[in-house]
N, CA, C and O atoms as a MOPAC input file, in Angstrom:
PM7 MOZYME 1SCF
protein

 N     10.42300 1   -11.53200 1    20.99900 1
 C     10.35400 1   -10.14500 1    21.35800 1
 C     10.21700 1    -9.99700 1    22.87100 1
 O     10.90000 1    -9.15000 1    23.44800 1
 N      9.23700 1   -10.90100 1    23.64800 1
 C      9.55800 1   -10.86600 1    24.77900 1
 C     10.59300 1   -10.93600 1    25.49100 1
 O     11.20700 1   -10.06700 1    26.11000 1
 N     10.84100 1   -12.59500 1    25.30400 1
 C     12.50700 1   -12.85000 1    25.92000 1
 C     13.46100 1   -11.64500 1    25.45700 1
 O     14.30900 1   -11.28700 1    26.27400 1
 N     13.39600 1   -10.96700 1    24.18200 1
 C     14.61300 1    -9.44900 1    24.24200 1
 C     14.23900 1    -8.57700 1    25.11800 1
 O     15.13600 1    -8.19000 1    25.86700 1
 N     12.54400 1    -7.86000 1    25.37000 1
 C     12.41900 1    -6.96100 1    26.81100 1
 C     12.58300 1    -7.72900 1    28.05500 1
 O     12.89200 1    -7.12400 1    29.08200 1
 N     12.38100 1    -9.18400 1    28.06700 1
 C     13.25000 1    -9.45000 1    29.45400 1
 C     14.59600 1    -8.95900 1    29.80600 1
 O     15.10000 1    -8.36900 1    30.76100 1
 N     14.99800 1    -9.44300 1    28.63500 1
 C     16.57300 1    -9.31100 1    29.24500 1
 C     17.25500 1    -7.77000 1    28.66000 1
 O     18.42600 1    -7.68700 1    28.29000 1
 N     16.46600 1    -6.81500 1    28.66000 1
 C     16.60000 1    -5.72100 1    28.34100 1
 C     17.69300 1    -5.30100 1    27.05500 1
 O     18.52000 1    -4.39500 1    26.94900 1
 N     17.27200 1    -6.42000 1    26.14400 1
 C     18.06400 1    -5.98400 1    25.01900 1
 C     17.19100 1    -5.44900 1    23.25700 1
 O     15.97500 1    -5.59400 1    23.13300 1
 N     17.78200 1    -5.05400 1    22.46800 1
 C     16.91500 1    -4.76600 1    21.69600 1
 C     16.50300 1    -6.00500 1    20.65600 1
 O     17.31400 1    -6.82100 1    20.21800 1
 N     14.98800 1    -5.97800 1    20.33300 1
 C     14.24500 1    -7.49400 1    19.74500 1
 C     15.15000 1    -7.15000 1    18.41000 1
 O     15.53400 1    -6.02200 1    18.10200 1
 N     15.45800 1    -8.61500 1    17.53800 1
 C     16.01800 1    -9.11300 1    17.00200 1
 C     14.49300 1    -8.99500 1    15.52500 1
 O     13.88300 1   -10.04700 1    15.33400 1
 N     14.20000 1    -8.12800 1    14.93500 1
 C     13.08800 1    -7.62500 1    14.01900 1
 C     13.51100 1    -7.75100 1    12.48000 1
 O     14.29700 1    -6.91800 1    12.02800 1
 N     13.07300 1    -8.64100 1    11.76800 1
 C     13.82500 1    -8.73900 1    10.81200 1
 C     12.96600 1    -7.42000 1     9.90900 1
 O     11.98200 1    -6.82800 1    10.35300 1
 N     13.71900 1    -7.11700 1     8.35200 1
 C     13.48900 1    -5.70400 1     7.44900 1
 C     13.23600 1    -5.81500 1     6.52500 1
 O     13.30100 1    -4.85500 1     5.75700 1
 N     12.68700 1    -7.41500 1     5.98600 1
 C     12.75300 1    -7.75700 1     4.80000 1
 C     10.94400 1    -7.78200 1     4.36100 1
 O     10.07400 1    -7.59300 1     5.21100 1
 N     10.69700 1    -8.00600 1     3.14300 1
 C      9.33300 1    -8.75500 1     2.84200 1
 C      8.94500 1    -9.77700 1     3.52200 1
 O      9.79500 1   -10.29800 1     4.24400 1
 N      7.77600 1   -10.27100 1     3.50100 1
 C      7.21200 1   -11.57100 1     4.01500 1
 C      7.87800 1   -12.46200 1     3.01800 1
 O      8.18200 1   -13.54400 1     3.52200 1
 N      8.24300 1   -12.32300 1     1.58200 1
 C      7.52700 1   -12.94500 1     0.23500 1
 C      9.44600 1   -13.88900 1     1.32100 1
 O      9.49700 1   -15.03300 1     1.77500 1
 N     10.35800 1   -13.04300 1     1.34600 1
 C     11.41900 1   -14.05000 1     1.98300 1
 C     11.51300 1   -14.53300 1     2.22300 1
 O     12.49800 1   -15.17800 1     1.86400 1
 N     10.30000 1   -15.23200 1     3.63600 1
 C      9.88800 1   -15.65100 1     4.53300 1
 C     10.17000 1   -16.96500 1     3.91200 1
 O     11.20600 1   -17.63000 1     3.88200 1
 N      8.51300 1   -17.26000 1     3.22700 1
 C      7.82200 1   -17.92900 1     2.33700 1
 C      8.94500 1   -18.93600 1     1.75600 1
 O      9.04600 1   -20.13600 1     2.01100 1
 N     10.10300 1   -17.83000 1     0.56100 1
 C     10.65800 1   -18.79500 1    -0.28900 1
 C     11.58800 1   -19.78200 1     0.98400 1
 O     11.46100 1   -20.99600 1     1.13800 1
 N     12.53200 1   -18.84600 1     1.80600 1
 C     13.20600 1   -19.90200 1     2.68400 1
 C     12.25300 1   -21.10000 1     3.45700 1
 O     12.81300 1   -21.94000 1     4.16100 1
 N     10.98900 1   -21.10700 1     3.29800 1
 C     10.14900 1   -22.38900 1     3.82000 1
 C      9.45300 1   -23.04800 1     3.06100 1
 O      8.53300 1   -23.81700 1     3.34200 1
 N     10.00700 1   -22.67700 1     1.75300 1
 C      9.54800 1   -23.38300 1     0.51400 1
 C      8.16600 1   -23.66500 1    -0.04200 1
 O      7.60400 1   -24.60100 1    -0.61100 1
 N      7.82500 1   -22.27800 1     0.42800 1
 C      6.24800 1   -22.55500 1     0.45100 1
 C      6.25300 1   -21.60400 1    -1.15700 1
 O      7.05900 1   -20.69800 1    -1.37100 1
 N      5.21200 1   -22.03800 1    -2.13100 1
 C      5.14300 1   -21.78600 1    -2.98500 1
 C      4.10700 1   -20.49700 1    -2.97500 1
 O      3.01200 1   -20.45100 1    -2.41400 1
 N      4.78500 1   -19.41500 1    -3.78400 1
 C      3.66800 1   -18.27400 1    -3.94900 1
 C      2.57300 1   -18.10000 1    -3.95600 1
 O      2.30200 1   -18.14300 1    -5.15600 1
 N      1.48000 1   -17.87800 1    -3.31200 1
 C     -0.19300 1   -17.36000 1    -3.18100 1
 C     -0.46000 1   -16.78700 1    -4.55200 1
 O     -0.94700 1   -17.40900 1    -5.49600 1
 N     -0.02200 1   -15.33100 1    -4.54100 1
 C     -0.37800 1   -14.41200 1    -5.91900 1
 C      0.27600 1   -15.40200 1    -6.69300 1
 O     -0.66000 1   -16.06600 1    -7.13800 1
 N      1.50300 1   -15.97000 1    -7.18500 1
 C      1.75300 1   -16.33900 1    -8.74600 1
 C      1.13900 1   -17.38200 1    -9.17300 1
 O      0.42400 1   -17.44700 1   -10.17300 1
 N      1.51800 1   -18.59500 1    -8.09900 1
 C      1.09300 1   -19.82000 1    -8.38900 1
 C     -0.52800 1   -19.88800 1    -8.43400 1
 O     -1.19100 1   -20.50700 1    -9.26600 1
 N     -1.07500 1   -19.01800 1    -7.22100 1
 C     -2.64800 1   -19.30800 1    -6.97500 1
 C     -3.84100 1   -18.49900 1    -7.43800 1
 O     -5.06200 1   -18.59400 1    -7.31400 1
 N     -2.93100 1   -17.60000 1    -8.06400 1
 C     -3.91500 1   -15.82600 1    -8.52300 1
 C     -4.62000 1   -15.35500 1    -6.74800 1
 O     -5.73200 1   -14.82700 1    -6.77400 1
 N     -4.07900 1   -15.52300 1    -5.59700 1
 C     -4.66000 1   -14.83200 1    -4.70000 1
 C     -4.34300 1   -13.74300 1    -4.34100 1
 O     -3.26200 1   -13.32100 1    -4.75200 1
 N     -4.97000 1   -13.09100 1    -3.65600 1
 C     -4.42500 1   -11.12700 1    -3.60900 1
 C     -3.56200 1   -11.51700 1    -2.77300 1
 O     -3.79200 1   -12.67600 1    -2.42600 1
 N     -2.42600 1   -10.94900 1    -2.16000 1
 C     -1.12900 1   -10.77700 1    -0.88000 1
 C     -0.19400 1    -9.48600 1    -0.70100 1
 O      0.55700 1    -8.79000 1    -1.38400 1
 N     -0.62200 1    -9.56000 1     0.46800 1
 C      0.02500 1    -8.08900 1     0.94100 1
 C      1.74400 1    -8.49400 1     1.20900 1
 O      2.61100 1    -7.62600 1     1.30700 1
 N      1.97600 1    -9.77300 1     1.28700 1
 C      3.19400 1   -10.20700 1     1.59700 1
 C      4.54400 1    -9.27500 1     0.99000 1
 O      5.60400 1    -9.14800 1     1.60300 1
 N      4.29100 1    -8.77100 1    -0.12000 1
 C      5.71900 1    -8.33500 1    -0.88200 1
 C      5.80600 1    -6.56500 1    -0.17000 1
 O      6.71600 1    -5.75400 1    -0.33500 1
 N      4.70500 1    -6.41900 1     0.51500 1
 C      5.02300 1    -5.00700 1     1.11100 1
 C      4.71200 1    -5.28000 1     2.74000 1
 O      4.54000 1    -4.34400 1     3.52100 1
 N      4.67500 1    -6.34500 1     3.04600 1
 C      4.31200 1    -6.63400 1     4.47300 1
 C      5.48600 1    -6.66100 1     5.35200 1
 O      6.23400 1    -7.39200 1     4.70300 1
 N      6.32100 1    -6.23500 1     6.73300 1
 C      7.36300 1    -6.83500 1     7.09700 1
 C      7.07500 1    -7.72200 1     7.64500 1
 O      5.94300 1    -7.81000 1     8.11900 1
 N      8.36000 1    -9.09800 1     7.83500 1
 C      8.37600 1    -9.98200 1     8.13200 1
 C      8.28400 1   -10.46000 1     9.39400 1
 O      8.13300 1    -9.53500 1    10.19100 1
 N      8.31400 1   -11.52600 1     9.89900 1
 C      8.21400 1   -11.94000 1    11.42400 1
 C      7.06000 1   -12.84600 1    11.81700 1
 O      7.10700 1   -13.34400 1    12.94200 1
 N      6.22600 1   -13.06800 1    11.17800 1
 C      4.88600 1   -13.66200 1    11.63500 1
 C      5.34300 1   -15.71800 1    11.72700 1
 O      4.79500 1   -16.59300 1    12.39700 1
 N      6.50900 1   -15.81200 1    10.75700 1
 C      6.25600 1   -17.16300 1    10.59100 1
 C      5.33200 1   -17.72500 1     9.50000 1
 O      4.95300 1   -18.89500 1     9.46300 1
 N      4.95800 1   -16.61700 1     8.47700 1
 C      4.18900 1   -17.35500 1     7.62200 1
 C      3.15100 1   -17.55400 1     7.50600 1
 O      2.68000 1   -17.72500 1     6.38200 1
 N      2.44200 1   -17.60500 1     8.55200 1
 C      1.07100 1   -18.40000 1     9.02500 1
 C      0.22800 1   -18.14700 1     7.72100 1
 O     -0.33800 1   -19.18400 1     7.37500 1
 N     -0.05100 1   -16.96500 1     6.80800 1
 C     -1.21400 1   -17.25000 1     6.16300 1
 C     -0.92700 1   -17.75900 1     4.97400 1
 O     -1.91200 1   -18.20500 1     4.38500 1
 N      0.33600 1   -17.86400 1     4.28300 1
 C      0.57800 1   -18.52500 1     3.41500 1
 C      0.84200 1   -20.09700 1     3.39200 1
 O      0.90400 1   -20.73000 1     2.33800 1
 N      0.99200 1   -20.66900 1     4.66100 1
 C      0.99200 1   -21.55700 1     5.30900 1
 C     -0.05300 1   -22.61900 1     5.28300 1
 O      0.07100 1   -23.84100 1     5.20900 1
 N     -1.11900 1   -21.85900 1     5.36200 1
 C     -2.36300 1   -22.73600 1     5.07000 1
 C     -2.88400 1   -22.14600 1     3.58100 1
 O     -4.09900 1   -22.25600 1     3.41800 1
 N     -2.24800 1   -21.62900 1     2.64200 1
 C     -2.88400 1   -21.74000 1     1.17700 1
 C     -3.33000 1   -20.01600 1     1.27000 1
 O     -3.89800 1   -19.65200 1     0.24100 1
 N     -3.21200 1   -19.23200 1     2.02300 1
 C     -4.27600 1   -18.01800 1     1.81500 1
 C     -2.93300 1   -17.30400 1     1.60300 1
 O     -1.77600 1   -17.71800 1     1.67100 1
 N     -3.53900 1   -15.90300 1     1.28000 1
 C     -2.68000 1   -14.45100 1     1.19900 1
 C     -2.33200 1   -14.24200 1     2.39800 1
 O     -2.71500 1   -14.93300 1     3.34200 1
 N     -1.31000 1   -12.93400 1     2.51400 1
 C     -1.24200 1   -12.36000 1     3.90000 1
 C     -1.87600 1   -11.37000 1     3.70800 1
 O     -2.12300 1   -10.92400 1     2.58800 1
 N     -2.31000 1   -10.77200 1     5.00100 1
 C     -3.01000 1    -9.72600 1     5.36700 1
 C     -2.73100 1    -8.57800 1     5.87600 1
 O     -3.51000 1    -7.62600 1     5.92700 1
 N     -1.05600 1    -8.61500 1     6.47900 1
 C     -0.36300 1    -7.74600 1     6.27100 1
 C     -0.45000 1    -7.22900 1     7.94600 1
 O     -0.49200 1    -6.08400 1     8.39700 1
 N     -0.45700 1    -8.76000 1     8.76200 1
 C     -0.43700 1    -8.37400 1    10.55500 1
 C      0.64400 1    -7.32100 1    11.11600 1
 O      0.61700 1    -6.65300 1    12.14900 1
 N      1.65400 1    -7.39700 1    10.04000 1
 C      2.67900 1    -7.11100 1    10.78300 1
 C      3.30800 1    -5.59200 1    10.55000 1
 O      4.36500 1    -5.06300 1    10.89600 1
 N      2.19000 1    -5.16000 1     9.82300 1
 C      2.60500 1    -3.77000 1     9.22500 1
 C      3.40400 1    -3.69600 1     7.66500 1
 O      3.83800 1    -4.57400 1     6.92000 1
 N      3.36100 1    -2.24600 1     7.58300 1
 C      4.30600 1    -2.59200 1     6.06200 1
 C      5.64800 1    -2.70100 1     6.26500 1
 O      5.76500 1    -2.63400 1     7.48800 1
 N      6.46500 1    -2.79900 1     5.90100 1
 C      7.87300 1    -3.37000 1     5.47800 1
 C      8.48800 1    -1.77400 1     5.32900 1
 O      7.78600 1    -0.87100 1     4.87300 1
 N      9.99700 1    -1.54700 1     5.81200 1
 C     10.38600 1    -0.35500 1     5.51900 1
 C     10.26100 1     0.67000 1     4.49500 1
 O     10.00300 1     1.79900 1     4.91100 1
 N     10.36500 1     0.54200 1     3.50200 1
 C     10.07400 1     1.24700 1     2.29700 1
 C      9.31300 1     0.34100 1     1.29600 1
 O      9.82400 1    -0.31100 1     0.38500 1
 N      8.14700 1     0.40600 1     1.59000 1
 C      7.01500 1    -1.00300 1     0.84000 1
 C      6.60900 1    -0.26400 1    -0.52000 1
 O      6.50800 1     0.96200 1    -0.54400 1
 N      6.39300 1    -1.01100 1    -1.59000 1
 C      6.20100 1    -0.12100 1    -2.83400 1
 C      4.87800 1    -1.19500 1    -3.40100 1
 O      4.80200 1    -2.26000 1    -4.01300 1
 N      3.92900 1    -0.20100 1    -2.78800 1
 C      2.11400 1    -0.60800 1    -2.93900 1
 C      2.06900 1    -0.18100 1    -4.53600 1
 O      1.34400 1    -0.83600 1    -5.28500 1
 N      2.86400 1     0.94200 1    -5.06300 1
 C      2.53100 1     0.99000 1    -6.56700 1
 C      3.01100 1    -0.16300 1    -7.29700 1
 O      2.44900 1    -0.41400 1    -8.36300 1
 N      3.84900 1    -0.82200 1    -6.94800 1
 C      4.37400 1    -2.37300 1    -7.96600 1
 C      3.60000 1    -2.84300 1    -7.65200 1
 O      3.21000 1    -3.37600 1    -8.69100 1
 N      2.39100 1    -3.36000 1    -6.27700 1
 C      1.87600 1    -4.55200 1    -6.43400 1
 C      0.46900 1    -4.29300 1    -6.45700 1
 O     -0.26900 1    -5.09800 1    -5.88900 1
 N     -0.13100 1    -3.04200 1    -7.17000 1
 C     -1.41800 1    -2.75600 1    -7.32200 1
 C     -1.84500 1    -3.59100 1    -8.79800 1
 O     -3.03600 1    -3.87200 1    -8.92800 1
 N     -1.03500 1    -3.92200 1    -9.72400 1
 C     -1.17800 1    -4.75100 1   -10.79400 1
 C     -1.53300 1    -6.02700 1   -10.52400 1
 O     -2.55600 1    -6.54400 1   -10.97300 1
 N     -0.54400 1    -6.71400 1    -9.62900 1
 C     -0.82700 1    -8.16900 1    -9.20400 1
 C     -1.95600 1    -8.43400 1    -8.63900 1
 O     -2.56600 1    -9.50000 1    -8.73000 1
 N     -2.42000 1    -7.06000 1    -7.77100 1
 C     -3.74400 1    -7.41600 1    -6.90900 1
 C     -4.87600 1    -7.08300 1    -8.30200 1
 O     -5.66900 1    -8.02400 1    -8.34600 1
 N     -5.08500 1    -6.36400 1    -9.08100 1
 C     -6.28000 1    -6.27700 1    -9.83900 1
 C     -6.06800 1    -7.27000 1   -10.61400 1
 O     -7.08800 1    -7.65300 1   -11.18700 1
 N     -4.69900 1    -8.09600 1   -10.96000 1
 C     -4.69500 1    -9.12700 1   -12.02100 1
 C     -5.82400 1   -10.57900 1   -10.81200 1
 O     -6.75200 1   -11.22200 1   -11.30300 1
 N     -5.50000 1   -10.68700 1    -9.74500 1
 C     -6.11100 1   -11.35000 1    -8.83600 1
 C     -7.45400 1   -11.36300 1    -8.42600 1
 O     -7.82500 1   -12.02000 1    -7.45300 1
 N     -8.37800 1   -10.51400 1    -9.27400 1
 C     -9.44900 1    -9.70800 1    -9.25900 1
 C    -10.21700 1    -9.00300 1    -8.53700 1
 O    -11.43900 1    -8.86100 1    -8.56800 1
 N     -9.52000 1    -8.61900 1    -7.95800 1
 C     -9.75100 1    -6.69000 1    -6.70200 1
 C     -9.90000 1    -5.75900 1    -7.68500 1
 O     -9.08300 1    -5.32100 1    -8.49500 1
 N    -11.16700 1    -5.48900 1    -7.48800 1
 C    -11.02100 1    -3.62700 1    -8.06600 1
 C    -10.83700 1    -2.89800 1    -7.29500 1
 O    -10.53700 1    -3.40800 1    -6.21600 1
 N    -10.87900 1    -1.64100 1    -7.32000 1
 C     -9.96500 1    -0.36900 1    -6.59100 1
 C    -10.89400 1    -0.42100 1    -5.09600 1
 O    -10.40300 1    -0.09400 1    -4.01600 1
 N    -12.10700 1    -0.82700 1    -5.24200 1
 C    -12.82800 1    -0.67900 1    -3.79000 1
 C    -12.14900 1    -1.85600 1    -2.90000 1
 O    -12.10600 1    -1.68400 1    -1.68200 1
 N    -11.74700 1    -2.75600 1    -3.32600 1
 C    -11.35500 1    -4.15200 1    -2.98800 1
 C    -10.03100 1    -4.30400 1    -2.29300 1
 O     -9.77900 1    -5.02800 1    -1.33000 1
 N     -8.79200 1    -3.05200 1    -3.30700 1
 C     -7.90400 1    -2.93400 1    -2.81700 1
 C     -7.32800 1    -2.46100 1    -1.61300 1
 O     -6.56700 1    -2.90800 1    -0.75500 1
 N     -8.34500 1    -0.72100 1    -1.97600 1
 C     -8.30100 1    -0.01400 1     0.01100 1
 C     -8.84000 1    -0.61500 1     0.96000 1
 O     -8.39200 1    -0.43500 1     2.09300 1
 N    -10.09400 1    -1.60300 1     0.71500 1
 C    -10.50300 1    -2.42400 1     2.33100 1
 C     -9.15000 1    -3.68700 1     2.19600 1
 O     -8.99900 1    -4.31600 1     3.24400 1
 N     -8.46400 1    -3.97500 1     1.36100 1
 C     -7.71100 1    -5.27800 1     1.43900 1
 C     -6.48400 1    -4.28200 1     2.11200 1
 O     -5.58800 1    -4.97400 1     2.59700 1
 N     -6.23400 1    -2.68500 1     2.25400 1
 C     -4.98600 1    -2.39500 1     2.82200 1
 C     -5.57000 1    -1.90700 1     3.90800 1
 O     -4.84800 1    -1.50700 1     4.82200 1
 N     -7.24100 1    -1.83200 1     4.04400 1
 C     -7.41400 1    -1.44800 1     5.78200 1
 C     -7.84500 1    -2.19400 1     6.56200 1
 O     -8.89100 1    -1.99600 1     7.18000 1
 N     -6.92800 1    -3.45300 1     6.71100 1
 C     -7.22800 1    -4.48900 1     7.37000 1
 C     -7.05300 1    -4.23100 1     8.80400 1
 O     -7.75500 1    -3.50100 1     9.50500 1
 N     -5.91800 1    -4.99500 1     9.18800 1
 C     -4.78800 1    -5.02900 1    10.95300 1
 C     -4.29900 1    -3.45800 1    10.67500 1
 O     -4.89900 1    -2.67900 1    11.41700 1
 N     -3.44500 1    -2.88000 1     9.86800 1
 C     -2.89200 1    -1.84600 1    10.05000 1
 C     -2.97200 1    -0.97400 1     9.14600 1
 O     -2.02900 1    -0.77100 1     8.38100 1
 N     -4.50700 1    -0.07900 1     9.05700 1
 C     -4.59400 1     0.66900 1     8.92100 1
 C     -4.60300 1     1.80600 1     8.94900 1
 O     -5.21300 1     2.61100 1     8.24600 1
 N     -3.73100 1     1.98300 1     9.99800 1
 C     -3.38600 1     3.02500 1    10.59000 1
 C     -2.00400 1     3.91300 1    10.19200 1
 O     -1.72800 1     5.10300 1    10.34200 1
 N     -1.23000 1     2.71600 1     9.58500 1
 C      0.35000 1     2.57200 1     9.40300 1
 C      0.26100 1     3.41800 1     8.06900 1
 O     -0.44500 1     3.08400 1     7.11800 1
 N      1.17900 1     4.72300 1     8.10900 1
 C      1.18800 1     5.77300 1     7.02500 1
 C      1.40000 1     4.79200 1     5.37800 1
 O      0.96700 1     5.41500 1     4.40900 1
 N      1.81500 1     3.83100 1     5.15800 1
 C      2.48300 1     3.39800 1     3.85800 1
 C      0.96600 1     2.73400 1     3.40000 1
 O      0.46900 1     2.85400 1     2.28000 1
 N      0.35600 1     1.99600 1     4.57400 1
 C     -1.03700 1     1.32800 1     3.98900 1
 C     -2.15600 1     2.19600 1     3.87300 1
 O     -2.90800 1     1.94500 1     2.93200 1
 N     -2.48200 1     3.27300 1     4.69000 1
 C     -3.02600 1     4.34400 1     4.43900 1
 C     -3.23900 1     5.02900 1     3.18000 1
 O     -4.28000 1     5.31100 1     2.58700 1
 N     -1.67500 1     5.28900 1     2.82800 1
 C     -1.39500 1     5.95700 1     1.69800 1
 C     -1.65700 1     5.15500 1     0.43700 1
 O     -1.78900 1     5.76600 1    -0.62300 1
 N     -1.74700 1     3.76000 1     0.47400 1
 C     -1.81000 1     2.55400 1    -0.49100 1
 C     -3.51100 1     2.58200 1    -0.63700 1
 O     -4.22000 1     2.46900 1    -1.63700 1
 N     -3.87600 1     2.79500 1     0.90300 1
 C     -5.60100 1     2.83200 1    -0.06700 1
 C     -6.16100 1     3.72400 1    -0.03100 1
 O     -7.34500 1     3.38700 1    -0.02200 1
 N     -6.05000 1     5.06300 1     0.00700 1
 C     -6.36900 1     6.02400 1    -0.44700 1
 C     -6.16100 1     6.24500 1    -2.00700 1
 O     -7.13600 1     6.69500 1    -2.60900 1
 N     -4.91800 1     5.96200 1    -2.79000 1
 C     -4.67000 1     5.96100 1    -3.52300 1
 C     -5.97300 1     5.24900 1    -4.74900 1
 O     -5.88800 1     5.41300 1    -5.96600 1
 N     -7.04800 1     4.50900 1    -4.08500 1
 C     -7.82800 1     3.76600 1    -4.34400 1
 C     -9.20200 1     3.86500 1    -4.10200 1
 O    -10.06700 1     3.04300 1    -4.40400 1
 N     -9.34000 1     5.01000 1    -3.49500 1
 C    -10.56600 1     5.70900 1    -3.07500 1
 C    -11.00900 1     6.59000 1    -4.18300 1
 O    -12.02200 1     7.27800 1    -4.05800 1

């Protein structure tokens, strides 16, 4: 992202899920394989992975993902054992500020 505002062009931001990330680095799923909570399937991408990387969930550094759908993965997170108080501090982490995670834990308040 830097090197693109050096050279005054626009950063190269990918639009996808994290969960993408992950499979192209063959790293095996957190939530399926491990029952851990992950913001990854509504997170956008770019980080490199890092928290699935070492065995944990993501946390969702990077904001949500263009059109992120927190109602599909409110199941996976209570199957992971978050209850509803668990869920809104797990979406008001880094970006709580960001209208889609907002709206994801309120929904939970």
């Amino acid at each position: 992202m830097i090197g693109a505002f050096l050279e005054g062009c626009k950063p190269n931001i990918p639009t996808h899920s994290l969960c993408l990330d992950c499979k192209r680095a063959g790293i095996a799923c957190v939530m399926v394989a491990g029952g851990q909570p992950c913001l990854g399937p509504v997170t956008q991408a770019g980080c490199g992975v890092l928290c699935p990387l070492v065995g944990r969930g993501c946390y969702g550094c990077f904001g949500p993902m263009e059109a992120p759908n927190a109602a599909a993965l409110r199941p996976w997170l209570r199957r992971s054992g978050l209850d509803a108080e668990a869920i809104a501090r797990f979406y008001r982490t880094f970006n709580a500020g960001a209208a889609a995670f907002r709206a994801a834990s309120d929904d939970h308040d």
